[in-house]
C-alpha positions in Angstrom: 26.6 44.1 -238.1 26.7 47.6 -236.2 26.8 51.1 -238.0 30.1 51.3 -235.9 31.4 47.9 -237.7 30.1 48.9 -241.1 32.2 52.0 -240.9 35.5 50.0 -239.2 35.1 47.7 -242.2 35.0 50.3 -244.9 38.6 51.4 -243.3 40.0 48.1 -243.7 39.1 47.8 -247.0 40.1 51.6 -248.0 43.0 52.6 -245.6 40.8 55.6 -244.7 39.4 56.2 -241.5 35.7 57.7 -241.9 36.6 60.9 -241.3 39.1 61.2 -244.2 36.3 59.6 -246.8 33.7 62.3 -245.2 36.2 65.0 -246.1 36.9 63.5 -250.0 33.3 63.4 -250.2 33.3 67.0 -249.1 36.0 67.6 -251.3 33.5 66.3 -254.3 30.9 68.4 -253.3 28.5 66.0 -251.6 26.9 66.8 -248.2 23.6 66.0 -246.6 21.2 67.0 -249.6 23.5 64.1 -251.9 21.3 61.3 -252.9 22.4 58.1 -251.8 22.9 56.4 -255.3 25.9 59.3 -255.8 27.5 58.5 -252.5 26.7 54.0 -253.6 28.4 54.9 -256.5 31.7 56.8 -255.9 32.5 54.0 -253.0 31.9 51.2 -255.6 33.7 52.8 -258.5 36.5 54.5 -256.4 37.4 51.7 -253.6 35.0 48.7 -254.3 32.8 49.2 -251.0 29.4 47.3 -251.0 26.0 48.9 -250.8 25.0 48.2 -247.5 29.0 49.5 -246.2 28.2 52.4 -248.5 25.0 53.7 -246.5 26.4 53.3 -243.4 29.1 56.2 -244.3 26.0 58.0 -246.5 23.9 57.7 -243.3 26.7 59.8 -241.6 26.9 62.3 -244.3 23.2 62.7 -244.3 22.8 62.8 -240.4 26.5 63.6 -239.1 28.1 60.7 -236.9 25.5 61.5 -233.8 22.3 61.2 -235.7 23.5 58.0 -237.7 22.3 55.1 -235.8 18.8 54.9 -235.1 17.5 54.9 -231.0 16.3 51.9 -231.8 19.7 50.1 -232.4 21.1 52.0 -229.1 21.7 49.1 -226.6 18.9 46.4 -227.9 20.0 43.0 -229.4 19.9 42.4 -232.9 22.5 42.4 -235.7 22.6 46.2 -236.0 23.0 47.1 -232.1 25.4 49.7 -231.5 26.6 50.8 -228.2 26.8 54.1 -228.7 24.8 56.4 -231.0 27.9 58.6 -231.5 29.9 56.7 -234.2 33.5 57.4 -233.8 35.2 58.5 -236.9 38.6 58.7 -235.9 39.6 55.3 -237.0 40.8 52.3 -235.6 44.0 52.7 -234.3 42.6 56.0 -232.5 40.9 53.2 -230.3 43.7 50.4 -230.6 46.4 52.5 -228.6 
């Protein structure tokens, strides 16, 4: 699964695009110097995301949706290739329409 599809599925399963769970977790004080575990946990508790989901949206926190997704995922095969390594954050149906 991509960092792109991990973050599209955390929308399905919340209603909120990345972007809008970046700024609640702003909102709770976390930013880039949050542990992980405090990020695993408030997506658990508060909208029943998994662990794996949940580090895809700390990895944006953390490293900000253009230092996310590793070079090494850019454009090679494998289960985590992304296209891009600029995750968009805008949701889905900014891409749908």
């Amino acid at each position: 699964m991509s960092y792109q599809a991990y973050l599209d599925a955390i929308e399905t399963k919340t209603g909120k695009t990345p972007q809008e769970l970046l700024d609640e977790a702003s909102a709770r004080g976390f930013d880039s110097t949050t542990k992980a575990g405090d990020v695993v946990a408030w997506l658990r508790d508060d909208y029943g995301v998994g662990r794996g989901h949940a580090m895809a949206l700390y990895g944006v926190l953390k490293n900000g949706a253009d230092g996310a997704v590793p070079d090494k995922h850019v454009g090679a095969p494998g289960s985590h290739r992304d296209e891009s390594s600029t995750l968009r954050l805008d949701g889905l149906a900014k891409r749908e329409s």
